[in-house]
N, C-alpha and C positions, 0 to 999 in steps of 0.2 A: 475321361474315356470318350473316345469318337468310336460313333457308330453310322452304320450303314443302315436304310429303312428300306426295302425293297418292295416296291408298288409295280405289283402285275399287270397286264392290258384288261384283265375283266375283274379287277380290283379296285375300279374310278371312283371310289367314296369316300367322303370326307371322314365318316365317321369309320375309315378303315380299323382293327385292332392294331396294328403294324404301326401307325400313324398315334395313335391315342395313346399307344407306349413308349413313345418316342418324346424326346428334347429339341425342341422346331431350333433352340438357339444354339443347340452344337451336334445334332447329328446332320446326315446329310442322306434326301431318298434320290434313291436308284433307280430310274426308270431308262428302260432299253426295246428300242424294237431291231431283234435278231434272228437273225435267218434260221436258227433250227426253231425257232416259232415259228417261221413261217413256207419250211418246209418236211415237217413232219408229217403231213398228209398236204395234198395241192390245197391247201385255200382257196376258197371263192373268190376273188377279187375286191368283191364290194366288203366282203367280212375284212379282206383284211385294211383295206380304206376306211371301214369303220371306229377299229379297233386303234389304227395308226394315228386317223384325226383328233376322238376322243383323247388318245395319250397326248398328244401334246400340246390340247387345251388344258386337260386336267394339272399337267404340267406347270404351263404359264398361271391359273389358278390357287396352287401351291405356292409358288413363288408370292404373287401378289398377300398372299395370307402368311408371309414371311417367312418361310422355308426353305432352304438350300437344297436343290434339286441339281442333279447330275445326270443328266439324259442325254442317253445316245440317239440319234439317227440313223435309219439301217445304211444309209449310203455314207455315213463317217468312217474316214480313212484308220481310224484308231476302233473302230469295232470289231470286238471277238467273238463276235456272231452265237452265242448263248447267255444264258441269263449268269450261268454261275463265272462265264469267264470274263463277263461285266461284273461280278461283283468283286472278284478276284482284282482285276484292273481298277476299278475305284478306289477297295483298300489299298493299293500298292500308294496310290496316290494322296488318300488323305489319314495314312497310316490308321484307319480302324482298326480294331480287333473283335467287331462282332456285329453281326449282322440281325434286324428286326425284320420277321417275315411275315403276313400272314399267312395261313396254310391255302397251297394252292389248288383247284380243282381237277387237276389229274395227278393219278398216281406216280406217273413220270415228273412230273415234276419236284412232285414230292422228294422222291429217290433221288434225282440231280442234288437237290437243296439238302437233303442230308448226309450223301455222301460226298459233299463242296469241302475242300482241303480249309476251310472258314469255321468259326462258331455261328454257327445258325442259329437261332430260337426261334422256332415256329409257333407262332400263337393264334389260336380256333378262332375263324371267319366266323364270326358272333352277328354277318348281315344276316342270316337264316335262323328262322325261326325255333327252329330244335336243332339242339346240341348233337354231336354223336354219340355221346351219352345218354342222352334222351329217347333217343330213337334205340340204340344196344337195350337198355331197358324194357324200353315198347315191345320190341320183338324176342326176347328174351320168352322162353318154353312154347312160345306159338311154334305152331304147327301151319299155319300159313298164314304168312305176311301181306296179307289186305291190306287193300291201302285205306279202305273206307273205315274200318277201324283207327287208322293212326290219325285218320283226317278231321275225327270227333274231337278224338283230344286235342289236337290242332285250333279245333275252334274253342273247344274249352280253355286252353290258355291265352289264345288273345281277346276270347270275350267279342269274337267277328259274327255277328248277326245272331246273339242268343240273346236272350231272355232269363235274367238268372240262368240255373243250368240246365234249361228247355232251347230246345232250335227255336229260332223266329219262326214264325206258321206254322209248327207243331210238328215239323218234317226235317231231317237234318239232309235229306239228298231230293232235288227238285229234276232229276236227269230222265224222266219219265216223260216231263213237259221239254223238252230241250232236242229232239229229235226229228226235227220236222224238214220233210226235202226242201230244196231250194226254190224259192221265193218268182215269182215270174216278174219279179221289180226288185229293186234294192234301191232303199232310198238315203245310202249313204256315198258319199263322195269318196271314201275309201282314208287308210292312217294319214296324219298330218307330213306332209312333205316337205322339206327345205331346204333352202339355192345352196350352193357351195361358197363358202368362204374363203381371202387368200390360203387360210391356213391349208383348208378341207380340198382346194386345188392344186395345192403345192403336195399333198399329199398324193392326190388321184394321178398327175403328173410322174411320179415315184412309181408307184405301184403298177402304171400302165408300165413302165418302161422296164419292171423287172418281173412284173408277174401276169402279161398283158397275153400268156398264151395258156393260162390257167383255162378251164370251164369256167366258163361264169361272164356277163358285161356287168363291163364295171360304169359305165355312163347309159342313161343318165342317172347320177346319185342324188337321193332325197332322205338317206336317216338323219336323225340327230344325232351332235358328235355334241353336244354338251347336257349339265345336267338341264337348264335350264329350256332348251328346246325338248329335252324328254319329258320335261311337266308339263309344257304344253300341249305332245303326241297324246299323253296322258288326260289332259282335260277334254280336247276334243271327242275323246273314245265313250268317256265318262258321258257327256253331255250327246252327242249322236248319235251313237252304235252302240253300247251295250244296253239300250230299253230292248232291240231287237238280238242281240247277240246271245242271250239262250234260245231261243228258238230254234235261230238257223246256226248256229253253233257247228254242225254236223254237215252240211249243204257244201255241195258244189257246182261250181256254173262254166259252163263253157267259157264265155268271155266275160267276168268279172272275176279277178285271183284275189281280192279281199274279203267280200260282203260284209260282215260288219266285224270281221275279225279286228284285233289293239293291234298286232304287230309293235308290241312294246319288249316282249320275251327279250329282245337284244338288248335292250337300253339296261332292263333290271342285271340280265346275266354277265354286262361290264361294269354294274356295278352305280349307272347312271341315275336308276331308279330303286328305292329302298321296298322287297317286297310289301311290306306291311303297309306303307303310307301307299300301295297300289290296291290294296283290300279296303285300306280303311274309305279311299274314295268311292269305291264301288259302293262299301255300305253303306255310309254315307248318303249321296243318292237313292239306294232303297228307301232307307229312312224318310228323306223328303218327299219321297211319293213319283220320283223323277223314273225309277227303275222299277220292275216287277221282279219277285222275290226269284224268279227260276233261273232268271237269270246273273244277280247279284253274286248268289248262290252259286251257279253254275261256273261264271269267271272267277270267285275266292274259291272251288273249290279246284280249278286248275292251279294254282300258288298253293296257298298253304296244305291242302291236300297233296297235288301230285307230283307239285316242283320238289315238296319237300321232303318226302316219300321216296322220290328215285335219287334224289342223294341221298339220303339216308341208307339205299339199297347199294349202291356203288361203292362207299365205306364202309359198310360193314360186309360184305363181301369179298371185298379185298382185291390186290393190283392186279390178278387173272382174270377178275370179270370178263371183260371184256372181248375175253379170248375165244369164250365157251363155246362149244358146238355141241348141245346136247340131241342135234337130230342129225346130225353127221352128213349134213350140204355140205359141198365143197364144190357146187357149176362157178363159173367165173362169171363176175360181174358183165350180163348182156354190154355192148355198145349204147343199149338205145337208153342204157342210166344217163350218157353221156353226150345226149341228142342223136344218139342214131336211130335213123331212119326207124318206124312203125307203123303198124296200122292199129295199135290200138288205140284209141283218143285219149283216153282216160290218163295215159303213162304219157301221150305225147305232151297233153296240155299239163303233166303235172311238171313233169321236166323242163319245159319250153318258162317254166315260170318259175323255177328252181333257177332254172340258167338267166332269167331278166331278174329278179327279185333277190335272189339269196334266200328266198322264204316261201314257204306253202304252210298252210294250217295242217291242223294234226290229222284230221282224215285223209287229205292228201298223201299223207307220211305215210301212216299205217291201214290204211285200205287201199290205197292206191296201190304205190312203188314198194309198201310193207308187205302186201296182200301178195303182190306177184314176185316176189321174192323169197316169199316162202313157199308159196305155192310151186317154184319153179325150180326149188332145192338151189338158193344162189350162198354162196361162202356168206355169213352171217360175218365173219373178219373183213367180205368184203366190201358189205352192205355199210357196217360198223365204219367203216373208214370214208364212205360215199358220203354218207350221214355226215359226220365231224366235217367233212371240207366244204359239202355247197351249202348250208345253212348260214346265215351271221350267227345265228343264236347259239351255235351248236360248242359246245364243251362238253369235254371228255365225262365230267359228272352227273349232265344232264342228259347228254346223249345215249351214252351206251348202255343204261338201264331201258331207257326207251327204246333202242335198237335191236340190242342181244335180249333182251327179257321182256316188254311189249309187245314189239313186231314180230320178232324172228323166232319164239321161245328157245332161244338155243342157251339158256342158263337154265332150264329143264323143268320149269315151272315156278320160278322162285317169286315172282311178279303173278304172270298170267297161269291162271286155275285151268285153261284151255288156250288153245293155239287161236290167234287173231285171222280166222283164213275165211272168205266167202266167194260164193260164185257171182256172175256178173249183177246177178239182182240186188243186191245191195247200192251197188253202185250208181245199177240203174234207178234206183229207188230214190239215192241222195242226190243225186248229178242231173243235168240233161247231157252229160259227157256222150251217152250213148246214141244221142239223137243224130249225132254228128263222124259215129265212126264207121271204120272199113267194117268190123264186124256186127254179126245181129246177135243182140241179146238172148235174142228169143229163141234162137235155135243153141240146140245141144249136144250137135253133131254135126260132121257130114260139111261140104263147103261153107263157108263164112259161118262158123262156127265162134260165137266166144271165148276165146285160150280161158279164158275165166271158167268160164264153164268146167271146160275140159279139163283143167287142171285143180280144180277144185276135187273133183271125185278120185281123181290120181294121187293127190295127197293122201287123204282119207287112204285109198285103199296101200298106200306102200308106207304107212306110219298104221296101221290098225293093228298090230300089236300093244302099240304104245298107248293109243286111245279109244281104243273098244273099250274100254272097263273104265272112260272118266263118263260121270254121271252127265255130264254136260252135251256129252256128244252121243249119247245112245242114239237119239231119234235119228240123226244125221247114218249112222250106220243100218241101222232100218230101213231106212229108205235106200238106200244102195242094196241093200238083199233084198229088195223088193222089186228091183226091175228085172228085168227077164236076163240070162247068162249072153245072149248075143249083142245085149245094148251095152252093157259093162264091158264085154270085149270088146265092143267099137269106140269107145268112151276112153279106154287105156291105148288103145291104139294108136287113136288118134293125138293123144295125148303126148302118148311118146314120139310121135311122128313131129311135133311140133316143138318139143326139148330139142330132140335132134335136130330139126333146123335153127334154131334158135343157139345152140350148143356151135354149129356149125358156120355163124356170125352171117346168115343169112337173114332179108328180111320177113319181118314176122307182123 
């Protein structure tokens, strides 16, 4: 019996389940990069350079370990431009009858691969840490799905920074120590970057010439496209940047887009890096005394806690997630997601570094372009879609629990107990963004006003149905009935004076 093995682009692990079930001396893996991957939403450029490099080292690496590999090129004259109609085309040619998959990371994909005119057997991505059985379990009679909860038992089965079944330091969450503004120095040189190779040029070559009008620059590219350069991203981060990377964790700087962030998220989410041997180095270094606990803590509990947590909420939710609109936005995505023109700094610098990088850390995401997008009532399906294409990192299982259900609560609280929304002080708190924009902080009305501001208390007052009566937001509605009726009318006014132009593709 010939069989087909089908290895994904965020599938690049050796110890794939799809591959471990397989016969290297007579099946044969399937690997394809095809146009409806790479236009299902715009991709970023560099994500998909990433993606395309990696595959076809992982490839040549395959083969050297003695496996019959079959890969397409998106620019081969014989490509059927999806995955299923490459799987279909390989079996015509090496007459299989069934195909080895591991399960994919979007529900779409999933649906192609079982509804393929083929025998599929999908078998459970076993790189993560809990099963979806483990997690259906977990969440099973709860009444709300914490993630700080499932993130305990997280640590209790891999045994990452306990003590018998005591947290290390006698705390199981250190994020109290972990919030501190941005740094008036940063004494990191930033993630480990590296030259392009023929392969990883032969590729960017491609990609300019077919997706060089996407968002995003694609030069100059510095990820790693093999495993071997992502252990080294990995040790660099281990040994320079995370003694400080709880602290500033939360921080944002006008002109530094890393501070001491790993920017590794892409390497692990194709598969480059296996999350647990990403934990166990972090604790590791606590252990030697190289690291302080809040922040060992603070980086394992973004992985085993949160990585694992929003997939586990994606499938067990099911293929509509993603759709939700539980606050019934529907404004179109502003221009300025997409570098247009602004005077707010904070969204200019977040974007301007979206568009060089493919990457911003999580405050950017969700305090930022998160923040004013929901504050701004923008389509959460549109936001959802923004998300998935300029990130590398960004997959449909990681994403859109972060997206639809962190950022935007438009899955109706299934994630967040409260809606992620603040006015500019937060910002200004974390950032020096503000020191440097068209607008002031400090006023609350009236010319050069902060749209944060403004739209902060506009929120609040056209969802207060919804959340007058969550315990979390009482004080925030107190304080709105506490200012005088003609400040609130100028506050909404202006507020809506400022959707309107904004609504109106004017600059804002």
């Amino acid at each position: 019996m010939i069989r087909l093995v089908l290895v994904l682009g965020d599938q690049l692990s050796e110890g794939l389940s799809a591959l471990g079930a397989a016969d290297r001396d007579s099946d044969t893996v399937v690997m394809a990069e095809v146009a409806d991957e790479t236009s299902y939403v715009r991709h970023h450029p560099k994500k998909i350079a990433l993606i395309f490099a990696a595959m076809r080292k992982f490839a040549s690496a395959l083969r050297e370990a003695g496996w019959q590999v079959a890969y397409t090129e998106l620019d081969d004259t014989d490509n059927a431009g999806s995955i299923v109609g490459e799987l279909l085309r390989r079996a015509e040619q090496t007459g299989a009858d069934e195909v080895l998959a591991t399960e994919p990371g979007e529900w779409r994909l999933i649906t192609a691969l079982k509804h393929a005119p083929l025998k599929v057997r999908i078998l459970q991505d076993d790189r993560f840490i809990a099963t979806h059985q483990e997690f259906e379990a977990w969440a099973e009679g709860r009444k709300q799905l914490r993630m700080e909860y499932f993130y305990r038992d997280m640590r209790g089965k891999t045994g990452l920074l306990m003590e018998g079944d005591k947290p290390a330091g006698g705390k199981w969450n250190y994020d109290h120590d972990n919030r501190k503004p941005a740094p008036d120095e940063v004494d990191f040189g930033g993630p480990m970057q590296f030259t392009p190779d023929a392969v990883t040029e032969e590729v960017l070559d491609l990609v300019e010439a077919r997706f060089g009008n996407h968002f995003g620059a694609l030069r100059p590219f510095h990820f790693a496209t093999t495993r071997g350069e992502a252990r080294r991203a990995l040790t660099r981060f281990i040994k320079h940047a995370l003694p400080k990377f709880g602290d500033f964790q939360d921080a944002m700087l006008n002109d530094n887009r890393f501070l001491y962030h790993a920017v590794i998220s892409p390497y692990m989410n194709i598969g480059l890096l296996d999350p647990l041997e990403v934990c166990e180095a972090a604790a590791e270094a606590w252990a030697a005394g190289d690291v302080p606990i809040n922040a060992a803590e603070g980086f394992i509990r973004q992985i085993i806690g949160w990585r694992e947590y929003v997939r586990g909420i994606y499938f067990l939710e099911g293929p509509d997630y993603a759709a939700r609109n539980g606050l019934g936005h529907d404004r179109a995505l502003p221009p300025l997601y997409w570098g247009g023109e602004t005077g707010m700094n904070c969204l200019s610098k977040a974007v301007e570094q979206t568009r060089a990088e493919a990457y911003a850390h999580h405050i950017q995401r969700l305090m930022v372009t998160g923040n004013f997008g929901l504050l701004a009532g923008v389509s959460p399906t549109e936001l959802h879609e923004w998300y998935l294409a300029v990130y590398a990192d960004a997959f449909e299982w990681v994403e859109a629990p972060n997206t639809v259900g962190m950022s935007q609560f438009a899955d109706g609280g299934v994630i967040a107990s409260k809606p992620y929304v603040s006015s500019g002080a937060y910002i200004n708190r974390m950032s020096d963004y503000c020191k440097h924009c068209s607008y002031s902080v400090s006023k609350k009305t009236g010319a050069g006003a902060c749209p944060f501001n403004l739209l902060y208390w506009h929120f609040l007052d056209r969802h207060r149905d919804r959340f007058e009566g969550n315990p979390r937001m009482g004080n925030m509605y107190r304080t709105w009935d506490r200012m005088d009726a003609e400040r609130r009318e100028t506050v909404l006014r202006e507020a809506d004076d400022f959707l309107k132009r904004l609504e109106a593709g004017e600059t804002v």
